[in-house]
N, C-alpha and C positions, 0 to 999 in steps of 0.2 A: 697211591694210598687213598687220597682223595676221591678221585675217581671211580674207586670200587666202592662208595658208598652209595644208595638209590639216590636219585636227583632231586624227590622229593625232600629227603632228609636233609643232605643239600642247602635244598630251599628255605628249609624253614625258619632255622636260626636266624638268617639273614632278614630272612621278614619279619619275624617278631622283631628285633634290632631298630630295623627301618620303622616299624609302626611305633614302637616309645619312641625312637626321636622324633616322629611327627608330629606326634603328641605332642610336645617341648618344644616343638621351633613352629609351630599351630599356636598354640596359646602367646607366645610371645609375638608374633606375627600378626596375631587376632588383636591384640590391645588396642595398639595405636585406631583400627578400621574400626573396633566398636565402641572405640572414648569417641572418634570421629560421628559413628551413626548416631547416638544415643544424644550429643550435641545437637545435631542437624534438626531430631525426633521432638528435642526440646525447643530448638529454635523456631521449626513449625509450630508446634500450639502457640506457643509467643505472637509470631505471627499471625496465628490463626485469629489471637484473639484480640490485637491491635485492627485488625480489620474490622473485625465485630464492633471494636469502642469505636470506630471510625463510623462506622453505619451506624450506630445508636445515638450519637450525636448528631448527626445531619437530621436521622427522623426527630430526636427531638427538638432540631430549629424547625424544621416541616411539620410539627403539634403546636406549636405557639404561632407561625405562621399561620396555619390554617384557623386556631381561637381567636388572631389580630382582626384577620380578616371578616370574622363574623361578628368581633365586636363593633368594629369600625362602619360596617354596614346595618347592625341593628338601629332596630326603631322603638323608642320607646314615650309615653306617656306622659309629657309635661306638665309642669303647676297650671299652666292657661288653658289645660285641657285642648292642648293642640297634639297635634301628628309631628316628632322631627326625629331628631339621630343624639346619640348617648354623647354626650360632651368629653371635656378631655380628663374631668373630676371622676366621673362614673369609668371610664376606660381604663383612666388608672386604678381603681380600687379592684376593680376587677381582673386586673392584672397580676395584682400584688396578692390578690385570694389564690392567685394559680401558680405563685413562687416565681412570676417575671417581676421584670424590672420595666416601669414605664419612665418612657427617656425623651420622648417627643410625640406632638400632634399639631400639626399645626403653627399657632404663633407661640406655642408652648415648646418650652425642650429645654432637657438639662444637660443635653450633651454640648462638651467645649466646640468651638468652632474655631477648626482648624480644615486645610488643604485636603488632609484624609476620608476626614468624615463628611466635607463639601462633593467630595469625588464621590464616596459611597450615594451620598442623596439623589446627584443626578443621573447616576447611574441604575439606581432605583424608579427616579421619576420617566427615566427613557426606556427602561427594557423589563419595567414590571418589580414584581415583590419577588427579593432575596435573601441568603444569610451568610454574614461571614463570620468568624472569629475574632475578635479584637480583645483589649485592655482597654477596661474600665475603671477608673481609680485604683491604676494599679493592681487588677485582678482580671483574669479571662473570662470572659463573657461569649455569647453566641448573639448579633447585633442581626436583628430580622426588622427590614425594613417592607413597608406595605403601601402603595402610592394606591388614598382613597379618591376617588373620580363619583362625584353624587351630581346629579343633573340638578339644574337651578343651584350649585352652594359651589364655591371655590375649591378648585383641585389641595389635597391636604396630606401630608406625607407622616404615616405613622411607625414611631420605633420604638419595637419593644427587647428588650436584653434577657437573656436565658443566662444566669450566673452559673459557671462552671467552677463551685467550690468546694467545699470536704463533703455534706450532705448527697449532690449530685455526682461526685466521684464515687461515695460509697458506696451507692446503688449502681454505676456501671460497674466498679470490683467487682458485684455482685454476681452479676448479670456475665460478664468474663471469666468470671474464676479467678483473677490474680491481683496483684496490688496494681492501682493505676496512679500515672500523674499524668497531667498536661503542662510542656516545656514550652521555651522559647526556645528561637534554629542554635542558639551555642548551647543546648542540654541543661537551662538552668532549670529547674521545678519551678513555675506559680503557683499552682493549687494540686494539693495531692489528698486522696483518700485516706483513711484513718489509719490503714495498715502502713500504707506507703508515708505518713509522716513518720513513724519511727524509725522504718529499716532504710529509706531511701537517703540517697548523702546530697549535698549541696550540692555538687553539680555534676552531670555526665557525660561531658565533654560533647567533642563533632562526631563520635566513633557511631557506625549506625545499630552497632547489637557488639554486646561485653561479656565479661564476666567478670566481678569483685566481689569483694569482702564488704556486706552491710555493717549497720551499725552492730547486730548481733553477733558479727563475729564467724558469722557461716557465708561461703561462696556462693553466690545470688547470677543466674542470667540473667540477663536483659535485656531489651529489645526498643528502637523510638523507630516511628513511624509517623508522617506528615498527615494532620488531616487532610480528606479526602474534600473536594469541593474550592473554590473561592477560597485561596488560604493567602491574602500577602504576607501578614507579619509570622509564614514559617510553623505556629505550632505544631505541638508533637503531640503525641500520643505515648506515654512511657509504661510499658507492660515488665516483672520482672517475678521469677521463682526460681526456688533453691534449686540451687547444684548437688545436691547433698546426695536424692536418690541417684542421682548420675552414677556416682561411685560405687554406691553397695549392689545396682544392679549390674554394674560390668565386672566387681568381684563374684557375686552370685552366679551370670555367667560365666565366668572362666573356670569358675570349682565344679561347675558342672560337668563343664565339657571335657574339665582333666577325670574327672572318676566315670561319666560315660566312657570314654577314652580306656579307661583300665580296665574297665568292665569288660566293655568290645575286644580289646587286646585278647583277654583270657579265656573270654567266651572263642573269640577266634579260633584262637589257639586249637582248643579243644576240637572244633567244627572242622578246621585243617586236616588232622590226623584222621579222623574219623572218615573226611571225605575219601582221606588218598587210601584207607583201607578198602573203604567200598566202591571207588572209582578206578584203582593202577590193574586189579586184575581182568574185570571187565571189558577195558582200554585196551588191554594184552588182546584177547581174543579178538575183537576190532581190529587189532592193525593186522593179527593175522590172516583173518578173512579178506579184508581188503589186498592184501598181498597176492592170497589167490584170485580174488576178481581182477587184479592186475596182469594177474597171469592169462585170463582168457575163460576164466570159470566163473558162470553165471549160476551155476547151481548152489552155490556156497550158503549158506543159512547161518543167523549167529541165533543163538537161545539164551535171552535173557529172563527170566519170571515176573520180575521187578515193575511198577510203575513209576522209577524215578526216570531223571535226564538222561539216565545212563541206558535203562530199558526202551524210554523212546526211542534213544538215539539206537538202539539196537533193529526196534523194529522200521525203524524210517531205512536203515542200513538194507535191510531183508526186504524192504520195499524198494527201493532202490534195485537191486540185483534182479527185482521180478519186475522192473521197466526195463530193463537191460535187456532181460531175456525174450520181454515183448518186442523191444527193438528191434530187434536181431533178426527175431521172426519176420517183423515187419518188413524190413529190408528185402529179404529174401521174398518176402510175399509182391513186395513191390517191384522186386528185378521182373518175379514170374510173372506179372499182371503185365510189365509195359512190353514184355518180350511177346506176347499173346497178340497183345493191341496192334506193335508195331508189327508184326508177321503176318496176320492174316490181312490187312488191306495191302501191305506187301505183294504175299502169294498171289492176290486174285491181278493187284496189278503187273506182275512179271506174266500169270498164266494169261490173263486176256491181250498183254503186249504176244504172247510165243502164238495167241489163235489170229489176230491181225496179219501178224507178219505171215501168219499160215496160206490164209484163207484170200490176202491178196484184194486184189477189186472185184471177185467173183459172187461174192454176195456182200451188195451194199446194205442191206439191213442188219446184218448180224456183225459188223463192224461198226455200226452205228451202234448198235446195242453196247457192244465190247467196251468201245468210248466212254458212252455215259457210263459205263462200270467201273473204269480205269479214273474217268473225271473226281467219281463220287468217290470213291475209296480214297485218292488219292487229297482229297480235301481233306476226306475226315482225317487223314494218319496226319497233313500238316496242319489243323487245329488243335491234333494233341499233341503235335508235338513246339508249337507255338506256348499252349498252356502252360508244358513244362517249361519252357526256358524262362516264361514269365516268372514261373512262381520261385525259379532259381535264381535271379536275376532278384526277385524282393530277398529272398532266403540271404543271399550273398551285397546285401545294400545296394546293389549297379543299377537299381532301375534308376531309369531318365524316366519322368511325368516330363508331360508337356502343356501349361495351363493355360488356357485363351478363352475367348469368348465363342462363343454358339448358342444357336437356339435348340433347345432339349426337343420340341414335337417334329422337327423336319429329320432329326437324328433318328430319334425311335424310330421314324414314318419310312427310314431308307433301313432301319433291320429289319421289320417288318414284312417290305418287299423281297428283302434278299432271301428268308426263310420260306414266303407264302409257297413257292413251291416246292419244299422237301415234305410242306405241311398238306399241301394238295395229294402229292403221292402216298400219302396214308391216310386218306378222306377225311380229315381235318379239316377245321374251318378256324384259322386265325385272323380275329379281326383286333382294329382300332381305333378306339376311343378317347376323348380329352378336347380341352380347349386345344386350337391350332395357333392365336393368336401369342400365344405365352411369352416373356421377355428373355433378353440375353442373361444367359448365367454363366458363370465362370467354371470349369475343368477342362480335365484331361480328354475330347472329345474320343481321341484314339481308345485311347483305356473299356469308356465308358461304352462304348460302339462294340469292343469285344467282350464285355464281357455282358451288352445285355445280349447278345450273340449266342455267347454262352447257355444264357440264360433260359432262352427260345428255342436253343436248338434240343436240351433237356428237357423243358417240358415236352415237345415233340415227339423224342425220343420213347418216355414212358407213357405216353397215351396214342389210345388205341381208337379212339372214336370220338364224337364228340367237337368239342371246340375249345381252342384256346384265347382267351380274351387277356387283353392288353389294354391297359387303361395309363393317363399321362394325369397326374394330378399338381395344383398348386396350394400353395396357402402363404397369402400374402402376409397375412400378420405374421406366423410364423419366418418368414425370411428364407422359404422350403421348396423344393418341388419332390416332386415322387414318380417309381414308377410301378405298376404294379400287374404283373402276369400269376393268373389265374388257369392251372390246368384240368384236364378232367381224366389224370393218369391215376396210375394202381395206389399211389400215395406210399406213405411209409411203413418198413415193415416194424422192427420192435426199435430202429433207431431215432433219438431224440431231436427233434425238428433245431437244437440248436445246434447237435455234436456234427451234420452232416455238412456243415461251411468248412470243418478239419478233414486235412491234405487226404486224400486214399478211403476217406469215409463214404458209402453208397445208402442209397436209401432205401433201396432194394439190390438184396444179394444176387438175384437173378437179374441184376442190369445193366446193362452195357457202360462201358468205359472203366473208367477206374480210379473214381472219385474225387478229379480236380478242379473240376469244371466250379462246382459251388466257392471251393477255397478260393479259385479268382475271383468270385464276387467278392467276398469277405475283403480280400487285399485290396478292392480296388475301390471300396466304402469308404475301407479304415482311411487310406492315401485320401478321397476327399472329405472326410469327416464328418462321413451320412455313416448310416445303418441298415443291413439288410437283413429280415426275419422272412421266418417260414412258418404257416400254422394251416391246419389242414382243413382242406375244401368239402362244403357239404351241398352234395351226399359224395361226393369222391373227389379227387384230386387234390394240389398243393395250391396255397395262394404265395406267393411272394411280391417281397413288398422291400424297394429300394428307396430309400430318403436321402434325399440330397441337398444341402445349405444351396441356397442362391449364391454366396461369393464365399469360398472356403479361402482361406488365406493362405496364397502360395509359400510362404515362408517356413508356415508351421509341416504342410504337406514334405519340405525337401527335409526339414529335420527327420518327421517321420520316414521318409524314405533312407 
């Protein structure tokens, strides 16, 4: 019973079903991860901006530093109409205009004299002007000490106090955004900001970032952070804001997400039914053409009018079937090409073996001749048929590279000779060109030997006159060498100087072989992860042009293979 219903209809219940429950066990799922985010969101600006009050206090002990230091070193005007330096009456006043606290100069100071503040001074007098944090009559201060050194007067050690109280909190809240205080290491508040005296409590324990209930009665994060710098006695940095939008923005998300959620549901829904109307019969006609292409029929066509996935997939379908049927062709075109290839250097060499065996030792010039017929033919049929097994051999993974060291111009220099005379018998003139001196580089010498072989023995093949040059180039920055043969043959006909490196492609339909010769370059680049181009020679012939890295890394070459 079930069964005979379509599988789409089927489906669908089920999936509607599955998507409201996702919905519901999503939103529940979602809570915990975004109370978790929307903390962390809040914990960072917290952070963010305990750093900020951190750097805003060191610059402001580094602004009174820098005024100490210019006070303590001005020169000013005395009653005797003498030239000297501002006393410790004048440095004070001047202190106290700019909201510091003058604490010492000299034989003067109001600071107690204890073990701590003896440590700060010599510590100042040996290793220069400082600032720390301390309690000053029971309130936080920022203690900048300044060692004055005046030629001809006694060395004199100036300390001026930066009060960190409600005034100076207020303007760093400001400055941060949030309410501040500065603690002591067990979380007690010394001096807080205007906001932070109301909402903030007596104390906030060792915890390093919370969440409680201020005095308003709303849930408060919070955050304590050490100042930054020279800190012994621990201060904090106490940053804290309400929890409050926490809440209404993860209710806010989650009402969203359930009514997007329902909307999508239904909108689905809808897009569902509709797809399977215009997609199940469509699908129908596909699988049955497919079935005939299974069958062995390449003629098959599916007609769709449509530009949607389904009409694509229609015509990529019908494009498909017309690679198929080129295939096929090609096959067949390729058995008749190597059957051609392989049979007439065949023929000529079984008929000049049947005139040998004929003609005896009775004429030794016409057994000579027979020879070299027999030689040359028989080269050519085992170069193509070397080619192929190569290109089967990449085709099928088996090849073995073999990468070592060799020098590239003595290599060129031996294909060179091995070709000059095929290239002499058609009044050719192959020469070559390059530095000789060149360094070791690393491949496959074997590879590289046959296929610029290859290479030589094509352009030979289509020219007719003229000369072929061969040229060996370097480029040291580059990390490169090259090679680059230049013909002066019929050149290409309507085919594209990049499509003729693919298998059975010819550059000329009137030309001998059968199009594999190039595809070995191609394969034998790729394997060292050089480049070989073609573009055509003026006023006639092809240039080629092989680039080859100086040390290809065998590693990556065996993957490629």
């Amino acid at each position: 019973m079930i069964r005979s219903i379509p599988l789409h209809f089927r489906l669908v219940l089920p999936v509607i079903f599955l998507m409201a429950a996702s919905v519901v066990f999503l939103a529940l799922m979602l809570k915990g991860p975004l109370t978790e985010s929307m903390f962390q969101l809040f914990q960072k600006q917290l952070d963010s901006g305990a750093n900020t009050a951190g750097v805003l206090i060191q610059e402001t002990g580094q602004e009174m530093r820098n005024f100490g230091v210019g006070l303590a070193y001005s020169k000013a005007l005395m009653q005797a109409q003498k030239e000297g330096y501002l006393g410790p009456e004048e440095i004070a006043a001047r202190i106290k205009n700019r909201g510091g606290l003058f604490l010492a100069f000299g034989d003067v100071s109001l600071l107690p004299s204890n073990a701590q503040i003896e440590d700060f001074q010599s510590k100042a007098r040996t290793q220069g002007d400082f600032s720390v944090p301390f309690l000053y009559k029971g309130k936080p201060i920022i203690l900048v000490f300044i060692p004055v050194r005046i030629p001809d007067r006694p060395d004199r050690l100036l300390t001026i106090g930066v009060p960190m109280d409600q005034p100076f909190l207020d303007k760093l809240s400001k400055e941060v955004g949030f309410p501040v205080a500065i603690g002591d290491a067990t979380g007690r508040p010394l001096a807080l900001s205007s906001q932070a005296r109301i909402l903030f409590p007596k104390k906030f324990g060792h915890r390093r970032v919370g969440k409680t209930d201020f005095s308003d009665g709303e849930p408060y994060l919070w955050i304590k952070r050490s100042l930054p710098g020279y800190n012994p006695l621990g201060f904090e940095v106490i940053l804290a804001t309400s929890s409050k939008p926490l809440g209404a923005v993860l209710v806010m998300i989650l009402k969203n997400w359930i009514l997007a959620s329902i909307a999508l549901l239904l909108v689905g829904s809808g897009v569902y039914f509709w797809l399977v109307k215009t997609i199940v019969k469509p699908l129908n006609r596909l699988v049955h053409a497919a079935e005939q292409v299974a069958g062995g029929n390449f003629n098959v066509q599916v007609s769709d009018p449509n530009q949607d996935e389904v009409g694509r997939l229609s015509k990529a379908f019908n494009k498909m079937t017309a690679g198929l049927r080129e295939v096929d062709r090609a096959k067949g075109a390729f058995l008749a090409y190597v059957s051609h290839e392989l049979r007439t250097p065949l023929t000529s060499i079984v008929g000049f073996a049947r005139r040998i065996s004929a003609v005896g030792s009775q004429n030794t010039p016409k057994i000579y001749e027979a020879a070299e017929i027999i030689k040359k033919e028989g080269n050519r049929m085992v170069r193509l048929v070397e080619d192929l097994l190569f290109l089967g051999s990449v085709e099928a993974g088996k090849i073995q590279w073999r990468f070592g060291q060799f020098y590239p111009y003595p290599l060129i220099q031996s294909c060179v000779v091995l070709m000059t005379p095929l290239a002499e018998e058609k009044g050719l003139k192959l020469t070559l060109a390059g530095p000789t001196n060149l360094p070791e580089v690393r491949g496959d010498s074997d590879r590289i030997k046959q296929a610029v072989l290859n290479l030589l023995s094509n352009a030979i093949a289509y020219s007719h006159q003229g000369s072929i040059q061969v040229e060996v180039l370097a480029d040291v920055q580059a990390q490169a060498w090259s090679l680059m043969v230049t013909d002066s043959g019929m050149g290409l006909d309507e085919i594209s100087p990049i499509s003729i490196f693919e298998p059975f492609v010819r550059g000329q339909q009137k030309g001998q072989g059968v199009g594999i010769g190039l595809s070995l370059e191609k394969e034998v680049m790729d394997a060292h992860g050089g480049t070989v181009t073609c573009v055509p020679n003026q006023p006639e012939g092809l240039r080629f042009t092989l680039n080859f890295p100086v040390d290809h890394n065998e590693q990556q070459t065996k993957e490629h293979s």
